[in-house]
Structure formats: structure tokens, C-alpha cells
C-alpha positions in Angstrom: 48.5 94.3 191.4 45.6 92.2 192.9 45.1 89.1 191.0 41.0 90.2 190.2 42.0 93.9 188.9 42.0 94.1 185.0 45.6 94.6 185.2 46.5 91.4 187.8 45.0 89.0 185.9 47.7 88.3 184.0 49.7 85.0 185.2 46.5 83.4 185.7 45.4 84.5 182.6 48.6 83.1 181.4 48.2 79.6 182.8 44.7 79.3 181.3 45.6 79.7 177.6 48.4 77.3 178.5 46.4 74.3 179.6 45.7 71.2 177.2 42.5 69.7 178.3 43.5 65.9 177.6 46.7 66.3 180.3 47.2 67.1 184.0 47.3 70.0 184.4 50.2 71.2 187.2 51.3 74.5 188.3 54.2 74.5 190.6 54.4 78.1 191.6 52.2 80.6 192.5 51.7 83.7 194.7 52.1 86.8 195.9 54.6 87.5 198.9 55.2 89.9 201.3 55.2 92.6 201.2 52.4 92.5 198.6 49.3 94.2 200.0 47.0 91.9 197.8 49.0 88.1 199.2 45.8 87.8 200.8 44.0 86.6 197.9 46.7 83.9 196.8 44.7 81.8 199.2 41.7 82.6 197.7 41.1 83.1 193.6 44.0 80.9 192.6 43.1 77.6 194.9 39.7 78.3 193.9 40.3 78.9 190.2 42.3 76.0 190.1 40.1 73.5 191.6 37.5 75.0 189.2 39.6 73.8 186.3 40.3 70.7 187.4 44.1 71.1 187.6 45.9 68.4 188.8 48.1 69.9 191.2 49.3 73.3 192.4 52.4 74.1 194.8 52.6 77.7 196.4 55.8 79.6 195.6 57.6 79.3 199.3 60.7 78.9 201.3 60.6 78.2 204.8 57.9 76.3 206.6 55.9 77.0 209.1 57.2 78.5 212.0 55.8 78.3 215.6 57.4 81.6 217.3 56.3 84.9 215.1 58.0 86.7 215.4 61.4 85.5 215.8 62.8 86.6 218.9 66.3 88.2 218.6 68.0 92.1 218.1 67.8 93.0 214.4 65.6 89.8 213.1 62.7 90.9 210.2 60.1 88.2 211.1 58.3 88.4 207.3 60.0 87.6 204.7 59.1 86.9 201.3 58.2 83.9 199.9 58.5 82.5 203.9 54.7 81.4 204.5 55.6 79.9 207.9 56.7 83.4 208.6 54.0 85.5 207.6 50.4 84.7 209.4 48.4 86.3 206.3 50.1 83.5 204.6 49.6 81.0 206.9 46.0 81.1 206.9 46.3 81.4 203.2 48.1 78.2 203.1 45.3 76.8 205.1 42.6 78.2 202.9 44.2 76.9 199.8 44.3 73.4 201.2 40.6 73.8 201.8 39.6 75.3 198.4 41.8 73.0 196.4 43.1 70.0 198.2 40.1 69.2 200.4 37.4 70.0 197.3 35.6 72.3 199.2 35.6 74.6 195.7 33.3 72.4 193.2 34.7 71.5 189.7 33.2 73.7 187.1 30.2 71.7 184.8 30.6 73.0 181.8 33.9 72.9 179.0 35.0 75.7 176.6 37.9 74.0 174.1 39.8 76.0 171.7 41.0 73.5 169.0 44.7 73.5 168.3 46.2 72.0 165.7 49.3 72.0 163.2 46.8 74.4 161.3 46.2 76.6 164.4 50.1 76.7 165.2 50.6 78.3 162.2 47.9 80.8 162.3 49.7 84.5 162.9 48.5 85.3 166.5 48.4 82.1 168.3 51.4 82.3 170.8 48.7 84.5 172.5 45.5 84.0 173.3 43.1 86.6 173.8 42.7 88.1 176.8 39.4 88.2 176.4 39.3 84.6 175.3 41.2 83.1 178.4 38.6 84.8 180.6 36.4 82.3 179.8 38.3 80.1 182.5 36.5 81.8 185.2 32.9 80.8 183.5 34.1 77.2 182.5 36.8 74.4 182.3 38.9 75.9 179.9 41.6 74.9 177.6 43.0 73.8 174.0 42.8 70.4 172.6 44.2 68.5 169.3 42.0 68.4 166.4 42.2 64.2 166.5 40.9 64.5 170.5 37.6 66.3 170.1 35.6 62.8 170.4 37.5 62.7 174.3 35.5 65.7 175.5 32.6 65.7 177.3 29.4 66.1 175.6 27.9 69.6 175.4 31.4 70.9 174.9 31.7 74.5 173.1 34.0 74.7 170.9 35.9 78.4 170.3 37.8 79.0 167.0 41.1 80.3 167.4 40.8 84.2 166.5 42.6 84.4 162.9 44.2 88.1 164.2 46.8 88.9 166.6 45.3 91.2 169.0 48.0 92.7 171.1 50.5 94.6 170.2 53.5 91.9 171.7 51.4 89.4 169.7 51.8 91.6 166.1 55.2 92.0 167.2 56.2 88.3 168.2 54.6 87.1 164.7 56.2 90.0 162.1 59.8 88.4 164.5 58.5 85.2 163.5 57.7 85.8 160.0 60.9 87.5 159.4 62.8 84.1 160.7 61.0 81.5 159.1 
């Protein structure tokens, strides 16, 4: 799906509730190949999202590089294939924009923190193998991310802080921690 519909949201949803503000933050693949109608945003919302956060580095999800004749000449030759960026123009300039966005800084840092403290306490807490939804959604409002009880003097003033919601809310969340409770 396209990564700004309710339902595409997902994996970068998933990398916001994973980040610890106090560490580098580094995701090493991303995208969305051919023949994904939508692999024109990879070069937008995920450079941009990232730069936003302040994430240390990010590496798109490829195998070939670029590739100067497209398409390839030859009898029987597909000249797009996934994950091939040099083969695919639409990921080409994505490339290109994603270097701009992220690697250039043309996408400014965001100014204000959201931190959800996570602790021993929190990682026992039913629920908090998942994040809200709801909750990670903040990273696209603020720099976003959890941080250990003993490192809240490290962030920068004016930081909110967000409790940890004492309920799982999804139903893969109720049924990881009943799994979870009937183990330990």
C-alpha cells in the first residue's frame, strides 16, 4: 500500500516505536520496488521522515546499481526489476531525491522531542512489545522515541514525556502477552 495510507504506515510506524533516543539510530533497508505503483514515494516520506528524526543513517533496499543503457538491449531482457534502482528511472530519481532529503539536509531536523520512558518497569507492563499506533504517529509531529528511566536528564529541555499506555491495544498485542504470560 502507499506508505501515507492508514493501512501503509506500518514499517515506518514500526521503526518509530523501535528507536532509543540516546543511540544512532540506523535503518539498513527500506522501500518499495517495482512493480509497486506507490515506489515513487520511497524517495520521498521515508528520506524525509528520517532526516526529521534525526536517524543516523538509512540504506535503500537494492541490488544492482545504476545502469546507463535502459533499457537493456537484447531479445527477451525485462529492463525493471525489483529491488534494481539502476534499472528503474522512478527509482533513480528516487535515489536522487533521498540523497537530497536525507544525506544533503535539505529536510530540516524536527525541533521538538516526544520520549516515552522505558524501563525494567515498562518492560514488564502487558502491552509494551507494541506501541500504539496512535502513539508512534507522533514521529511525524516530533523527534520520537523511548529512553531509559536513568537518561531523562540527557534530553533536551522542553522534552514531553508520554507514559507508556498500561493496556494492550491490538489484538496481536493481547495475543503476544496472554503467549507471554502463559510462558513465564
Amino acid at each position: 500500500p502507499s506508505t501515507t495510507a492508514n493501512d501503509g504506515l506500518g514499517l515506518w510506524l514500526l521503526f518509530a516505536g523501535a528507536r532509543w533516543l540516546d543511540r544512532p539510530m540506523v535503518v539498513s533497508e527500506y522501500d518499495q520496488p517495482f512493480p509497486n505503483p506507490y515506489r515513487y514515494e520511497s524517495g520521498l516520506f521515508f528520506p524525509w521522515l528520517a532526516a526529521f528524526q534525526g536517524y543516523g543513517a538509512i540504506c535503500r533496499n537494492a541490488s544492482l546499481s545504476v545502469e546507463p543503457a535502459i533499457p537493456a538491449p537484447g531479445p527477451g531482457v525485462n529492463p525493471i526489476h525489483g529491488y534494481a534502482i539502476g534499472l528503474d528511472p522512478t527509482e533513480r530519481a528516487a535515489e536522487t531525491l533521498s540523497a537530497a532529503l536525507f544525506a544533503r539536509g535539505d529536510a530540516a531536523p524536527a525541533s521538538r522531542t516526544v520520549a516515552i520512558p522505558f524501563g525494567a518497569d515498562q518492560f514488564a507492563q502487558p502491552g509494551s512489545a507494541f506501541l500504539p499506533a496512535d502513539l508512534k504517529r507522533m514521529a511525524m509531529l516530533a523527534r520520537f522515541g523511548l529512553i531509559a528511566p536513568d537518561r531523562l536528564a540527557a534530553l533536551p529541555p522542553g522534552t514531553q514525556l508520554v507514559p507508556l499506555p498500561s493496556t494492550p491495544s491490538s489484538f496481536t498485542a493481547k495475543i503476544v502477552d496472554r503467549l507471554a504470560g502463559a510462558f513465564l
